[in-house]
N, C-alpha and C positions, 0 to 999 in steps of 0.2 A: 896475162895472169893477174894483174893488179885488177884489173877492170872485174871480174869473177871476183873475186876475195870483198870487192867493197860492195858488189850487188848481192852478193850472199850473205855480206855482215848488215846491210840495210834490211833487206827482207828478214834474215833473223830478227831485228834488231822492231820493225816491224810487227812481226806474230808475239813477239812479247809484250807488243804495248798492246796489239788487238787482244788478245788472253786477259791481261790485269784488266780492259773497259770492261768486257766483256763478264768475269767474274765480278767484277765489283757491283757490277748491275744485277747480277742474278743475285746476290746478296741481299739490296735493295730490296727485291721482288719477295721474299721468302713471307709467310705468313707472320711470323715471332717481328719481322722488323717493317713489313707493313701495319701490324697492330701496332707497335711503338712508333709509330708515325701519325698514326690517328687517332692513339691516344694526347699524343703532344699538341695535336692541331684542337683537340677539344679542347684541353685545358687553357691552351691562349684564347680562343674564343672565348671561355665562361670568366677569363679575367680580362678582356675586353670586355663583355657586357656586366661586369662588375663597375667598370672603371667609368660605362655611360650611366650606369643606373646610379651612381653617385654623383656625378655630375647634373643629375638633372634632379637630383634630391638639395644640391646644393643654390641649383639653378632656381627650385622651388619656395626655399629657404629666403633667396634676396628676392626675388618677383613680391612674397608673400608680404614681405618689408615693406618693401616700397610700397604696396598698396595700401598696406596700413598708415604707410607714412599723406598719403593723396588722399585717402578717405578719413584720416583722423582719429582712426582707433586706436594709435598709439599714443597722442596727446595725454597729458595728464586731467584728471575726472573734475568737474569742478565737484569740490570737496563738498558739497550739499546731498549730493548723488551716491545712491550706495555702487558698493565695488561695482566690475561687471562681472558676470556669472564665469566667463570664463577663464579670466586669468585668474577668480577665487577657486574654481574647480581645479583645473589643472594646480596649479605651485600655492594654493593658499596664502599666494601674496597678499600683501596691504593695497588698497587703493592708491595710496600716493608715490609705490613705485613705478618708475618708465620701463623696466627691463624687459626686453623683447624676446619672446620664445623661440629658438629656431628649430627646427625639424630635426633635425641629424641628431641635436643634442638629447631628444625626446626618444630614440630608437631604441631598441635593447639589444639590435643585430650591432656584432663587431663586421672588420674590413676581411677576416679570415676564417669566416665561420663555412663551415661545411670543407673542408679540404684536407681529406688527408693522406695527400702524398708529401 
């Protein structure tokens, strides 16, 4: 009698937990919560490719440096020489500032533009 009561309360015990996998996956599957699933999966992608494309803006930023630092365009002018054309176009600075332009600070995109959820 004991052995029936526990292989009954096991197999009950069983079909309930097969039921809950079972519903919970078809839930999964419904159209409304497949679309909320691939809309989640865009939205980290496009702030993953937010997150390289400022990384390689920043990456562009120090490379741009350095060059100027090896080829000497950021040296100071000897004062005989008029400005160079382009750090007087860009910021109308004076010749005899060193300040270095960086890219990022030149953009007019913020880090949250276009998002609105």
């Amino acid at each position: 009698m004991f052995r029936r009561t526990f292989w009954f309360t096991a197999g009950a015990a069983a079909g309930v937990w097969a039921t809950t996998k079972v519903n919970r996956k078809l839930r999964q599957l419904t159209p409304e919560s497949l679309a909320a699933q691939a809309a989640n999966k865009a939205i980290d992608a496009g702030h993953r490719l937010k997150e390289f494309a400022l990384d390689v803006r920043d990456g562009m930023a120090q490379r741009e440096a350095e060059l100027g630092e090896v080829l000497g365009l950021n040296a100071n002018p000897d004062p005989e020489l008029p400005p160079q054309r382009r750090i007087a176009a860009i910021g109308g600075e004076q010749s005899g500032s060193n300040k270095q332009i960086k890219y990022i600070d030149n953009t007019t995109y913020t880090y949250n533009r276009n998002e609105d959820h």
